[in-house]
N, CA, C and O atoms as CSV, one atom per row, in Angstrom:
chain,resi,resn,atom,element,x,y,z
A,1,UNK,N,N,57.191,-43.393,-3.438
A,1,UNK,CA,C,58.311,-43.802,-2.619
A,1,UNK,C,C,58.348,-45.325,-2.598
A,1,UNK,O,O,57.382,-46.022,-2.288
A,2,UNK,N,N,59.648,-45.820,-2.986
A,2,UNK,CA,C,59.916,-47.371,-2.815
A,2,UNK,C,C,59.728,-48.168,-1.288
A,2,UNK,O,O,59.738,-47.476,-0.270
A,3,UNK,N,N,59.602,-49.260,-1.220
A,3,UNK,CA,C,59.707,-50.270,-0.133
A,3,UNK,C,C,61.072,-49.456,0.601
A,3,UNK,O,O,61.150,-48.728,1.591
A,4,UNK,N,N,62.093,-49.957,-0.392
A,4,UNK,CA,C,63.153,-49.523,0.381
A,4,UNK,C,C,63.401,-47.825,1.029
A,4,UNK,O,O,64.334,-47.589,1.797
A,5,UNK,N,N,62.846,-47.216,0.775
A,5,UNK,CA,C,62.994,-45.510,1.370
A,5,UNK,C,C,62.204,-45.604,2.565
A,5,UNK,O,O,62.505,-44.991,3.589
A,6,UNK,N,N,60.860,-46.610,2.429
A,6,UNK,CA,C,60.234,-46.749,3.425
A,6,UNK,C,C,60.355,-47.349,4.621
A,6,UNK,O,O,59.735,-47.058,5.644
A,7,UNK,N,N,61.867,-48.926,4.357
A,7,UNK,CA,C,62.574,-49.253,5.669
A,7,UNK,C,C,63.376,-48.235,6.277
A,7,UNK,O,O,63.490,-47.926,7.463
A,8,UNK,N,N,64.174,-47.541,4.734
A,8,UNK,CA,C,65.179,-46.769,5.961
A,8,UNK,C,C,64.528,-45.620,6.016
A,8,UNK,O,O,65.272,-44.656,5.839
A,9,UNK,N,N,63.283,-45.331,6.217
A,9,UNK,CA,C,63.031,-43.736,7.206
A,9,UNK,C,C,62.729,-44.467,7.942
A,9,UNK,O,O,63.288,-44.062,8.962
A,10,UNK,N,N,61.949,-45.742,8.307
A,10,UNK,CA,C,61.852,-46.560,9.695
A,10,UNK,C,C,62.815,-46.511,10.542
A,10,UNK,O,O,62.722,-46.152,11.716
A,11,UNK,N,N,64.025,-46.966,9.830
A,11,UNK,CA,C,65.113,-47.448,10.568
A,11,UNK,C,C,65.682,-46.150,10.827
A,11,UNK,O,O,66.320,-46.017,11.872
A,12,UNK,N,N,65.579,-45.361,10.195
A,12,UNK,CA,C,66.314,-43.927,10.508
A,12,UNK,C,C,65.901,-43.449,11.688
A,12,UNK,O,O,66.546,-42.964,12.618
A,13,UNK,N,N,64.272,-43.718,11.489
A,13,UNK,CA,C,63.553,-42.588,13.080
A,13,UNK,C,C,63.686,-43.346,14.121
A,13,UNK,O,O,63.506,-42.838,15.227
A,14,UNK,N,N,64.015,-44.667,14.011
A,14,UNK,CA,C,64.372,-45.460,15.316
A,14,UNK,C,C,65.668,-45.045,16.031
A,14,UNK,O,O,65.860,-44.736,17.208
A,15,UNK,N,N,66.680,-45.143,14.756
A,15,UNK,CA,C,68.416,-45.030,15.484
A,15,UNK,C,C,68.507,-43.599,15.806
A,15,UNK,O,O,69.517,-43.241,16.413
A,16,UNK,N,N,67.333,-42.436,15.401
A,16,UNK,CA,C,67.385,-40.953,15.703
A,16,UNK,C,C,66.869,-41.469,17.139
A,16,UNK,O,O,67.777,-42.124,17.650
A,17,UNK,N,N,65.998,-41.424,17.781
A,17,UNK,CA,C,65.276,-41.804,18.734
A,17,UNK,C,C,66.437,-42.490,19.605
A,17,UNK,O,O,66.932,-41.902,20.566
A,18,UNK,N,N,66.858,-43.839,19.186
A,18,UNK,CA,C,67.742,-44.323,20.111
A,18,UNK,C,C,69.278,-43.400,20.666
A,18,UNK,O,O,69.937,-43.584,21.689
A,19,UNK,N,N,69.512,-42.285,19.433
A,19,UNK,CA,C,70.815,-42.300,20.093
A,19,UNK,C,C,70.706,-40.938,20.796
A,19,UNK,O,O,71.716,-40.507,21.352
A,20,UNK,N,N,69.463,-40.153,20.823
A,20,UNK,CA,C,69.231,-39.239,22.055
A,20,UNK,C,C,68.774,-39.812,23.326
A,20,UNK,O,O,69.092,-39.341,24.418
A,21,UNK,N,N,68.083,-40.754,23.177
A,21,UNK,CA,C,68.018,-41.918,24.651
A,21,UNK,C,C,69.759,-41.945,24.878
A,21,UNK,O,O,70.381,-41.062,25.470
A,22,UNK,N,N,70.198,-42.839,24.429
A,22,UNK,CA,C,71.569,-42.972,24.829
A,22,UNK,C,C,72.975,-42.035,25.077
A,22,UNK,O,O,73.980,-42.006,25.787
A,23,UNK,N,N,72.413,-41.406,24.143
A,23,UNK,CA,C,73.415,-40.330,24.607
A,23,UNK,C,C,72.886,-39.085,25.927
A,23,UNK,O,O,73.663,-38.203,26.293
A,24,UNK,N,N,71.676,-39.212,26.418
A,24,UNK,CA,C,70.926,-38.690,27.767
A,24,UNK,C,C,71.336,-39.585,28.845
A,24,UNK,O,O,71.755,-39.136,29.912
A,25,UNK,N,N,71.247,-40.643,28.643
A,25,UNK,CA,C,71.840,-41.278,29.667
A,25,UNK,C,C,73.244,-41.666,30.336
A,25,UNK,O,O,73.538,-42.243,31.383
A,26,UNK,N,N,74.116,-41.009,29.106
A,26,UNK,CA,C,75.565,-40.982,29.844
A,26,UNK,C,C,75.657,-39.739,30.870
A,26,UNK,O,O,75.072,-38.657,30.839
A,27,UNK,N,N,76.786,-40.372,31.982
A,27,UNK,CA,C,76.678,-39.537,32.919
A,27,UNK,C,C,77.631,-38.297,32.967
A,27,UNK,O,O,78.811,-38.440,32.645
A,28,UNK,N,N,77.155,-37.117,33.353
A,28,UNK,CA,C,78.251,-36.112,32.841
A,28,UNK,C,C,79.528,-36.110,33.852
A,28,UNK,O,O,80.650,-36.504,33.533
A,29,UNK,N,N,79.188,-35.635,35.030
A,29,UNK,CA,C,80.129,-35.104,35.986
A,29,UNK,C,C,79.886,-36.079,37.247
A,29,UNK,O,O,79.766,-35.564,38.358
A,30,UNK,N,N,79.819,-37.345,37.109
A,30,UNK,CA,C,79.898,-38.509,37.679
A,30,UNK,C,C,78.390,-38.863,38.531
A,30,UNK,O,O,78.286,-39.877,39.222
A,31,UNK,N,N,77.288,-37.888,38.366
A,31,UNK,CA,C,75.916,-38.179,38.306
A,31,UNK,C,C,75.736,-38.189,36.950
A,31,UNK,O,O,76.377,-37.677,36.032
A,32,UNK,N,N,74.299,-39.171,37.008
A,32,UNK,CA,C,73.744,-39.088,35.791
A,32,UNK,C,C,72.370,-40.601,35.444
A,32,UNK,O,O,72.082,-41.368,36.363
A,33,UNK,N,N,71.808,-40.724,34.209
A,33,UNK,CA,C,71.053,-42.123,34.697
A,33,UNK,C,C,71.582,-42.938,34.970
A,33,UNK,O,O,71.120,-43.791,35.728
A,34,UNK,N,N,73.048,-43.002,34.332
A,34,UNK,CA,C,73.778,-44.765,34.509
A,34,UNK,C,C,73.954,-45.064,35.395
A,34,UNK,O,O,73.723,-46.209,35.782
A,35,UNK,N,N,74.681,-43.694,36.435
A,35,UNK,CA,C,74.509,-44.207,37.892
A,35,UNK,C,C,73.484,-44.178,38.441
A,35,UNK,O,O,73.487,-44.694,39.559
A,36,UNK,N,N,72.620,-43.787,38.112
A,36,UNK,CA,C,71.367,-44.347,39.544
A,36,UNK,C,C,70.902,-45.739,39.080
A,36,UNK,O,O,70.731,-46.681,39.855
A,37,UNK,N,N,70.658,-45.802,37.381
A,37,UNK,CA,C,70.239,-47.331,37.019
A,37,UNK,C,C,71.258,-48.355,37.876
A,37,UNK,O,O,70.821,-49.258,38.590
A,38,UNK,N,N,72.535,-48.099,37.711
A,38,UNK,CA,C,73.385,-49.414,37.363
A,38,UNK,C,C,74.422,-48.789,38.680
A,38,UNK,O,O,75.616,-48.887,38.399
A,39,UNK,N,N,74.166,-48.248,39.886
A,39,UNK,CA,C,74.934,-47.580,40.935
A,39,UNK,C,C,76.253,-48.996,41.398
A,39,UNK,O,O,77.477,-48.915,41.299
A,40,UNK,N,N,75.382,-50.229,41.913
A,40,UNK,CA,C,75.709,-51.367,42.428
A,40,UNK,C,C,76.917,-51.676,41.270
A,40,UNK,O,O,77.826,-52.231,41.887
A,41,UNK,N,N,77.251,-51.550,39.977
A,41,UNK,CA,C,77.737,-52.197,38.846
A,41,UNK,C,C,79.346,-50.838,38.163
A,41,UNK,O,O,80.334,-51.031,37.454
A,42,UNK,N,N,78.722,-49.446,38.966
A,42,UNK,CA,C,79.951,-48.945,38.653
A,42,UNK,C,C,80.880,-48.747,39.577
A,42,UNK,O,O,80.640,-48.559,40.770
A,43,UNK,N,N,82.160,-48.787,38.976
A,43,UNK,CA,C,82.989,-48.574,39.603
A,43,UNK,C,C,84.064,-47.214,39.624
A,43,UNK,O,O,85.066,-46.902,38.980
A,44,UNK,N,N,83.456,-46.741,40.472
A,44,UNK,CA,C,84.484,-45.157,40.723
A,44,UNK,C,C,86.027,-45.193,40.895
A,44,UNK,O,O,86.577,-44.109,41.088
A,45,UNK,N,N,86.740,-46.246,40.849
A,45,UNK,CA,C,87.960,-46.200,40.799
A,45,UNK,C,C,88.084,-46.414,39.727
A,45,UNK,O,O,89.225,-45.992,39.540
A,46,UNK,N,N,87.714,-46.814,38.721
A,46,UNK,CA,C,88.617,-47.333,37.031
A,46,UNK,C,C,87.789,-45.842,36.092
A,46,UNK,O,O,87.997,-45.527,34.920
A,47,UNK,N,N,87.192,-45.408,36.729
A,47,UNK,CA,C,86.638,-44.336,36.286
A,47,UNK,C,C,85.405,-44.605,35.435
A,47,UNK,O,O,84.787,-43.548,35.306
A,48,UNK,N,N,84.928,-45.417,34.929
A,48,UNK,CA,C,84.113,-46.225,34.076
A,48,UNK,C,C,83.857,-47.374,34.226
A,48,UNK,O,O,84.764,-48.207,34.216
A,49,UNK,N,N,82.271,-47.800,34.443
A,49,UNK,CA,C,82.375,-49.294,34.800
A,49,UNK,C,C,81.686,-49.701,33.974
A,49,UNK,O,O,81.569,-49.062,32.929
A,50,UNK,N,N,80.846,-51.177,34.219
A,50,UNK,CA,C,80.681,-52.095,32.904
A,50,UNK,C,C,79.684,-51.439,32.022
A,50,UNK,O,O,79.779,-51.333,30.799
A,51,UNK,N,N,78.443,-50.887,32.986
A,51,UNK,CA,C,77.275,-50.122,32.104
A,51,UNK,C,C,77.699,-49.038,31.292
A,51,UNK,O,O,77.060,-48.760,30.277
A,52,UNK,N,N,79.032,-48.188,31.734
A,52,UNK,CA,C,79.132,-47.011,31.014
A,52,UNK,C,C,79.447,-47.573,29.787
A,52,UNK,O,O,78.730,-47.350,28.811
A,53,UNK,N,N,81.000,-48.680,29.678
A,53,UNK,CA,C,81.447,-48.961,28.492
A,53,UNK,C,C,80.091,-49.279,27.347
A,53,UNK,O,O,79.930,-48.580,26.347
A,54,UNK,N,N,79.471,-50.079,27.589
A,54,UNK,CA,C,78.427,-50.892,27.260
A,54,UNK,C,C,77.273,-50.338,26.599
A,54,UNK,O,O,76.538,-50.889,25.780
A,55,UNK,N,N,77.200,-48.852,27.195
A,55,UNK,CA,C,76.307,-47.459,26.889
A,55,UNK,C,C,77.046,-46.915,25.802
A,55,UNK,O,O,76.567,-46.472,24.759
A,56,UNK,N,N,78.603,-46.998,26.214
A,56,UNK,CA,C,79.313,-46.063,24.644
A,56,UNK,C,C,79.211,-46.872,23.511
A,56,UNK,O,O,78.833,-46.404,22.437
A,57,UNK,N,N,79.620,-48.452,23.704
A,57,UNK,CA,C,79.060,-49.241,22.524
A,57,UNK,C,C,78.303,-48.833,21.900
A,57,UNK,O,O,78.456,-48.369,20.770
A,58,UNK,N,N,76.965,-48.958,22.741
A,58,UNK,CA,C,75.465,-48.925,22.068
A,58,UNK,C,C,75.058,-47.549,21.633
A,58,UNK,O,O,74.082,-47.379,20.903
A,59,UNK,N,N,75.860,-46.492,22.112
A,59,UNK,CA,C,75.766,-44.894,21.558
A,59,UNK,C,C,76.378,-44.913,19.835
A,59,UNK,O,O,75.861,-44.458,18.815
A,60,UNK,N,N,77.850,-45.737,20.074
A,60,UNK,CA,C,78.335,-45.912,18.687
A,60,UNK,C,C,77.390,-46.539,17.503
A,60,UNK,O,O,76.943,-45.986,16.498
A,61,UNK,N,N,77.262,-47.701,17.905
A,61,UNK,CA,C,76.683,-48.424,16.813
A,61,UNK,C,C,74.986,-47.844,16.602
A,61,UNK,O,O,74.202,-48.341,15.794
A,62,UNK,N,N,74.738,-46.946,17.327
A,62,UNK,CA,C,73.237,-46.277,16.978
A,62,UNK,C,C,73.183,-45.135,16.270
A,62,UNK,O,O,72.231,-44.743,15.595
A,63,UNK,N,N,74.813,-44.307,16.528
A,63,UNK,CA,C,75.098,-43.083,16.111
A,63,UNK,C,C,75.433,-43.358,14.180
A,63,UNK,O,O,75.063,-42.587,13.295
A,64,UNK,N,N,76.407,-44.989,13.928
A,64,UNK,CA,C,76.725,-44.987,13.049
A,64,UNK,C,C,75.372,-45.896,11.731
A,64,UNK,O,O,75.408,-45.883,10.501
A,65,UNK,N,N,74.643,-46.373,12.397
A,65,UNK,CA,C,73.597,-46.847,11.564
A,65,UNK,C,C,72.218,-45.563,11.700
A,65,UNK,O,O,71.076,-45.779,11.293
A,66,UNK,N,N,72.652,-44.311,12.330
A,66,UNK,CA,C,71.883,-43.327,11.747
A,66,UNK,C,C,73.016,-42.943,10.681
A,66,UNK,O,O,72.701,-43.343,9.560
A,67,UNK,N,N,73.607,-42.624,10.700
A,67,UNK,CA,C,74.591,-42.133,9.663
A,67,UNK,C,C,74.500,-42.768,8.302
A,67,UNK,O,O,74.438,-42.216,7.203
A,68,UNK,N,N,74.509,-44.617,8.749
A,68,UNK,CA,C,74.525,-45.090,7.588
A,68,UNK,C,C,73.410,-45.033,6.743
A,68,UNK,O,O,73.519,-45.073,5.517
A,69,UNK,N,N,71.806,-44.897,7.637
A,69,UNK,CA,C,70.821,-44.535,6.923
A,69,UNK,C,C,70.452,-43.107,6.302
A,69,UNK,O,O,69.418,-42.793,5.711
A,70,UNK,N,N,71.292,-42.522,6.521
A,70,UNK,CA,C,71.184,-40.503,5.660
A,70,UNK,C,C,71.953,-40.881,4.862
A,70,UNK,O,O,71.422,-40.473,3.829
A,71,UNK,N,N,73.153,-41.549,4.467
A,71,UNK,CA,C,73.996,-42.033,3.304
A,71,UNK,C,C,73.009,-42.870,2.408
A,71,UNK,O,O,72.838,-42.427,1.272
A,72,UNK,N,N,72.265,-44.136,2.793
A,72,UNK,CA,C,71.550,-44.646,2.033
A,72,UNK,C,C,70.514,-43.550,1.367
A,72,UNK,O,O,70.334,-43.327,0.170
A,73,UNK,N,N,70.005,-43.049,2.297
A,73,UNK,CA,C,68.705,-42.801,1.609
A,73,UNK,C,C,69.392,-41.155,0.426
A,73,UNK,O,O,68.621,-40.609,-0.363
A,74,UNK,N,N,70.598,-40.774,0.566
A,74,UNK,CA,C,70.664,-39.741,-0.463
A,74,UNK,C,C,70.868,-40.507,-1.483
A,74,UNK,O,O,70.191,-40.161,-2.452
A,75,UNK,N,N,71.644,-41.567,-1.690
A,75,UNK,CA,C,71.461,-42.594,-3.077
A,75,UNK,C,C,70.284,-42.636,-3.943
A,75,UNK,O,O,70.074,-42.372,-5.127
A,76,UNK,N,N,69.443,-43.142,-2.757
A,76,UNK,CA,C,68.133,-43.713,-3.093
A,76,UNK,C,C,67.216,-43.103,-3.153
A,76,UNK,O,O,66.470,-43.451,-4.068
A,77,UNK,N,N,66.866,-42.250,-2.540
A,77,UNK,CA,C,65.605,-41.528,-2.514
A,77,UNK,C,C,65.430,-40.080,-4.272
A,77,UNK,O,O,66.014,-39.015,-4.472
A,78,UNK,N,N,64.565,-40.699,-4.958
A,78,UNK,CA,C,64.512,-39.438,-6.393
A,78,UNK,C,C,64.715,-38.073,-5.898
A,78,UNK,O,O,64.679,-37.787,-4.701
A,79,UNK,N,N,64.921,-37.267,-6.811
A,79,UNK,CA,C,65.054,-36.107,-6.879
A,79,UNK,C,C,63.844,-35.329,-7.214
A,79,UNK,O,O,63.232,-35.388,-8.280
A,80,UNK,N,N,63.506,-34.442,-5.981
A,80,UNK,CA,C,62.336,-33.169,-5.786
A,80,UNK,C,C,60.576,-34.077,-5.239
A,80,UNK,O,O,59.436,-33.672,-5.468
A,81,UNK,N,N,61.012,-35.355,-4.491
A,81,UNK,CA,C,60.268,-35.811,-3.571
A,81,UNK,C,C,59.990,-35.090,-2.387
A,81,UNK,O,O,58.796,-34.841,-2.222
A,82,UNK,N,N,60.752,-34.699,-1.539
A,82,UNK,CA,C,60.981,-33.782,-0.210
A,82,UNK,C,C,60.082,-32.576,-0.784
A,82,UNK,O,O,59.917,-31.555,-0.116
């Protein structure tokens, strides 16, 4: 296995890891972690406050650099390694 197969299963098991953290912590039915972390910071009238947006960001961009690392590594990784 190359250097490179060996960053992105790194990077893969990290953004796997991160985006079940993040996606556990959105709140379902208006409990959840964000509100108890960040209670003082949301706001129940706009329906979403700064931590939630901020959580969907960071859900996106964790969801799409796992993605982008299962795309890399079918390029890259030889055939009948697994």
């Amino acid at each position: 296995m190359s250097v490179l197969n060996t960053i992105l299963l790194v990077i893969w098991a990290i953004s796997a890891i991160a985006v079940i953290i993040l996606v556990l912590m959105h709140s379902g039915e208006g409990t959840g972690v964000s509100d108890m972390i960040a209670s003082s910071m949301y706001n129940s009238n706009a329906g979403s406050g700064v931590w939630e947006k901020n959580l969907d960001k960071f859900t996106i961009i964790a969801a799409c650099v796992f993605a982008a690392t299962i795309f890399a590594m079918m390029l890259t990784f030889p055939l009948g390694t697994i």
